[in-house]
N, C-alpha and C positions, 0 to 999 in steps of 0.2 A: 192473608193468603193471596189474594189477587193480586194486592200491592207488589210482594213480593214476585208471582207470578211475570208483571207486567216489567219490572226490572230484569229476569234474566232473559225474555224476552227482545228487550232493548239491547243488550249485553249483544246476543247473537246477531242482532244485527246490525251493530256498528262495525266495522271496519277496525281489528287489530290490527295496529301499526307500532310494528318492533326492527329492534336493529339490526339489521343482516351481514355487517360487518364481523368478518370473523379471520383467526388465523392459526395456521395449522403449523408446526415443525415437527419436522423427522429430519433422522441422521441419512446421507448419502452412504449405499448398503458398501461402496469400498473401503469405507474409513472409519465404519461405526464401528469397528473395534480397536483403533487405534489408540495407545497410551495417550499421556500429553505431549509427549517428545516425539510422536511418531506421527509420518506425514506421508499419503496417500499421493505418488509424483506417475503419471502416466501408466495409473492402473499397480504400482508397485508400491509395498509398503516400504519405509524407510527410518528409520532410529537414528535422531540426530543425540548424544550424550558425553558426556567429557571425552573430550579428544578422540573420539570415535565415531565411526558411522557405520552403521550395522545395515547391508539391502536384504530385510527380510525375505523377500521369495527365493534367493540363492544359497544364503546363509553367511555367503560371504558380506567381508566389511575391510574399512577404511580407518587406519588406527598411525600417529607418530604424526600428524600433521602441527601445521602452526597455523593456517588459514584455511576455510573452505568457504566454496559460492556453491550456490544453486541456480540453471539458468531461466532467466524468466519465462521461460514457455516450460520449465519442469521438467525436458528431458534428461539432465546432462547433470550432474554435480561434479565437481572440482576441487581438489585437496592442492596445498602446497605445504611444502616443508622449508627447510632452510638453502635447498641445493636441485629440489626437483620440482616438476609439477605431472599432476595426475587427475585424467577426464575417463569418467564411470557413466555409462548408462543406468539406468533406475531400477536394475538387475542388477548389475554389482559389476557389469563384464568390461574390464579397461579397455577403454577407446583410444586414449593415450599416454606415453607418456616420456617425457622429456627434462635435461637439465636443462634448469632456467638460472637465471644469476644467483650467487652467495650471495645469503638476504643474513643481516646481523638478529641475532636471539632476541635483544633489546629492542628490538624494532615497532615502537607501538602504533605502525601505522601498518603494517605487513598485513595484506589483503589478496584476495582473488577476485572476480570477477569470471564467469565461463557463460559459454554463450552456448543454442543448440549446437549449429551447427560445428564446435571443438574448438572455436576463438577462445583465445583467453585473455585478461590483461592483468596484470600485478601491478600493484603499488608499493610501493615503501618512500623509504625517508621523507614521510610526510605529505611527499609533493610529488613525486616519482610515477611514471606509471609507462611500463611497458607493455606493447601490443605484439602477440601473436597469430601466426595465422593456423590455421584448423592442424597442420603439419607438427605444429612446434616450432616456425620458424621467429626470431624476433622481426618485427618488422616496422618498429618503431619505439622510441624510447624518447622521453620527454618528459620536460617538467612545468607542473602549473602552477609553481611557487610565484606569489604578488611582489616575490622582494621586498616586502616592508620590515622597515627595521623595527617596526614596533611589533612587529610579529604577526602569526598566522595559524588559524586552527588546520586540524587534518584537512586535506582537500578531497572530495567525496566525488562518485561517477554513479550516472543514473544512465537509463535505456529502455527503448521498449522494446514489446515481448522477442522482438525476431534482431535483435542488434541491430538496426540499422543508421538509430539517430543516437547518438553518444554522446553524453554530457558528463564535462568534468567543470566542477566550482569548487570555488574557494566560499564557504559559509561564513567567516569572519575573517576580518584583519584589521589589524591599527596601523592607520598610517597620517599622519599628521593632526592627532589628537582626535579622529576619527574614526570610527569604528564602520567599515565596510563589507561590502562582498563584490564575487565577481562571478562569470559565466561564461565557461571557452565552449564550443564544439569541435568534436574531432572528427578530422574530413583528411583523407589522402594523408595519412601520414602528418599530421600537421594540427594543433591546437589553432581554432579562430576565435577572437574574442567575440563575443555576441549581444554582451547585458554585463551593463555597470552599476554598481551604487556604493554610492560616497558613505550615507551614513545608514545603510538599515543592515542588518543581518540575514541571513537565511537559514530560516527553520528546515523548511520542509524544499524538497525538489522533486516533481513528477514528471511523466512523459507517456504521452498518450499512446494505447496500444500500436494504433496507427503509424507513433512517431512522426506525425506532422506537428503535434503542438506538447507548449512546456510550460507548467504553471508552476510556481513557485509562491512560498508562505515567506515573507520578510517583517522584519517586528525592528521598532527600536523604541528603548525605554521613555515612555511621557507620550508617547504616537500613539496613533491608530495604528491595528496593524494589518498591512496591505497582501494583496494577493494581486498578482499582476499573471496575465495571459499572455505567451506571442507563439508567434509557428518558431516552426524548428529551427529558422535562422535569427531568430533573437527580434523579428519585429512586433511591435508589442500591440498585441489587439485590445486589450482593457487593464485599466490597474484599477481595482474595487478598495476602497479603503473599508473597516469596520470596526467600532466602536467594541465588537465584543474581544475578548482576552480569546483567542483561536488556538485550539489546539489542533486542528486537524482539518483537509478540508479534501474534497474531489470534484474533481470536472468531467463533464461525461466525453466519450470518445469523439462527438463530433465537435467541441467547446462551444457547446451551445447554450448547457445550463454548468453551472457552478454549485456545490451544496459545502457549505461551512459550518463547522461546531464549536463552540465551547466547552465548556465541563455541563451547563445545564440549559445547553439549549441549541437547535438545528434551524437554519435557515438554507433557502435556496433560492436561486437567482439565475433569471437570464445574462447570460453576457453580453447579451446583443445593448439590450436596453439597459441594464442596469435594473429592472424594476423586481421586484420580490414579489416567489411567486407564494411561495407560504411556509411555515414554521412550525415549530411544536415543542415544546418544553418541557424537562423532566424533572421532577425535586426529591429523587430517591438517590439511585448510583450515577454515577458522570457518565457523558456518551463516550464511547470507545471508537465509533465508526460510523458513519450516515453515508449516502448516495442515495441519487434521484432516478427513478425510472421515468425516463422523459414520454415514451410511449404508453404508458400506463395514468402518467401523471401521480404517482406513488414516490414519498421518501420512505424511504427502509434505514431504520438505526436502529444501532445496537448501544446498548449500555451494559453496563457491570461494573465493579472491583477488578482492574489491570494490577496483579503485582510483576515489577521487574524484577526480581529475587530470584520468580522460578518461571517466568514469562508466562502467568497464567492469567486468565480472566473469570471467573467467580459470579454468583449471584446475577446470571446475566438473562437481560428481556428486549426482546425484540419486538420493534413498534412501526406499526404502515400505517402511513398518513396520505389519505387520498385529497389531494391538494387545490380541486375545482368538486367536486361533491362534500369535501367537506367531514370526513370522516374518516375515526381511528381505529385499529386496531391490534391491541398488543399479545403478548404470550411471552411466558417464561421460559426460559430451558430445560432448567432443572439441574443441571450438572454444567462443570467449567469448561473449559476448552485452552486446548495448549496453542502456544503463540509462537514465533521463532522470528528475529529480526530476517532474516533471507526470505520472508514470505510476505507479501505485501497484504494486508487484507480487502476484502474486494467482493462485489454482489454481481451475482452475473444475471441477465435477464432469458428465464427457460422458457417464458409463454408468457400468456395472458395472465395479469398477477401470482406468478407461480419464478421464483427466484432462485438462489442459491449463494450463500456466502462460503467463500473461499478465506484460502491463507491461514488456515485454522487445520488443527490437530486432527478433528471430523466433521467435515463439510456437512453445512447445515441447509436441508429443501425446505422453504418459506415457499406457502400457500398463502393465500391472502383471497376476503373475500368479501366485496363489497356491495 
């Protein structure tokens, strides 16, 4: 008995030491009842579904199109057809609307692009890309085709949130038994070339909120595959090679740190230095998404089952990694979350380890607690 006595005695006096990491999710209260097709754009719910678009809070909707954009700051969505184009506020109420050029039915490249403030640009024939001004007026019409006779995939345009810096690239081409890409900026009416490459590809193309800097993901088959950094005029501040298969990668708004993924694994990097600042590896579902809170010194990823079928993600856990203390903490969701290519996804920083991911069906609040 005393034995005994004298052990839970001991007990109470040692010093419990347990782990305080923890993490919390809930739905953000605009979008937690949002389908998977529906998307919470400046306080307005929105229905994106077969060739229609439905702004719930009005009733009205967007139906007969052949393209629509969404603009990156979410106020504005954009329809085209064959013969007109049309800009909706996130109500449903037309901002504009105007004939734009006879675009052919067969046109597998027939795009919109819309911007806040009522810019637009259209693409077709592959390589095509007309700018308008807030009006409807055309104000430029040009083409980013490489000319290569061996040919050319569709030529793709990126921006950040406010249109200021405009990137249009060509992702692939062959041209002399070479398989390459290329990078113009558009400025005054006019395509500038900015970034060449002979032999890699380009996967991925970003551009920082700010629009001062543009990173891009290039691969080519037997390589590493590289991630290169430059400001807006194409001068190049780091090219990081890596060893892992990358499917995805983000740089934070000042490009100071870098965070890259594969299917089972996140790393993250100074740009400055090159040196890694730390990592974290999953052997369940592939990641979907990672970014570095540099302030915090926290990665935040997500993982799940992505299917392209019905642009969903499944079975999905989100995991904070405190990257100089040294400590994880994850949480499941519970339920899936609707995806849409016009939605880029993205972690936004609300506080002191207190997050939020974007570009999803219902934005997700991430507490974290270390």
């Amino acid at each position: 008995m005393l034995k005994r006595l004298f052990v839970f005695v001991l007990l109470l006096l040692v010093p419990v030491f347990s782990s305080a990491q923890s993490l919390h999710l809930s739905y953000e209260n605009s979008s937690k009842s949002n389908s998977a097709n529906t998307f919470t754009l400046k306080g307005n719910r929105v229905k994106f579904s077969d060739n229609i678009i439905q702004f719930l809070a009005s009733g009205k909707f967007a139906q007969g199109f052949k393209s629509y954009g969404v603009s990156p700051d979410k106020s504005t969505v954009g329809t085209l057809n064959l013969s007109e184009t049309s800009v909706f506020n996130t109500a449903g109420d037309t901002l504009l609307s105007y004939v734009s050029d006879h675009y052919e039915q067969s046109d597998p490249s027939l795009n919109i692009y819309v911007f806040g403030d009522g810019r637009t640009v259209t693409r077709s024939n592959i390589a095509r890309f007309a700018f308008y001004n807030p009006l409807g007026k055309e104000v430029a019409n040009l083409s980013s085709s490489t000319g290569s006779r061996g040919g050319e995939t569709i030529s793709q345009m990126a921006t950040d949130s406010r249109g200021k810096t405009i990137i249009v690239y060509n992702p692939k081409f062959i041209r002399n038994g070479n398989t390459g890409s290329q990078i113009r900026r558009y400025d005054n009416g006019a395509f500038q070339n900015i970034y060449y490459n002979k032999n890699r590809v380009i996967e991925n193309l970003k551009i920082s909120d700010n629009g001062q800097f543009i990173s891009v993901l290039l691969t080519r088959a037997g390589a590493d595959d590289e991630v290169v950094v430059m400001d807006q005029f194409g001068n190049v501040i780091k090219d990081m090679k890596f060893s892992e298969d990358l499917i995805g990668y983000q740089l934070t708004p000042d490009a100071h740190y870098l965070t890259v993924w594969s299917k089972g694994r996140v790393l993250t990097y100074s740009v400055l230095s090159g040196d890694k600042l730390g990592s974290t590896s999953f052997r369940n579902n592939p990641v979907v998404f990672a970014d570095y809170m540099a302030d915090d010194h926290v990665i935040i990823a997500l993982t799940g089952n992505y299917s392209s079928s019905n642009e969903l993600i499944r079975d999905i856990n989100i995991k904070a990694v405190h990257v100089t203390k040294r400590k994880i903490a994850n949480q499941d969701l519970g339920s899936s979350l609707g995806t849409n290519p016009k939605f880029n996804l993205d972690v936004k920083r609300k506080g002191t380890y207190r997050y939020q991911l974007t570009g999803v069906s219902k934005e997700v609040n991430i507490r974290a607690g270390f």
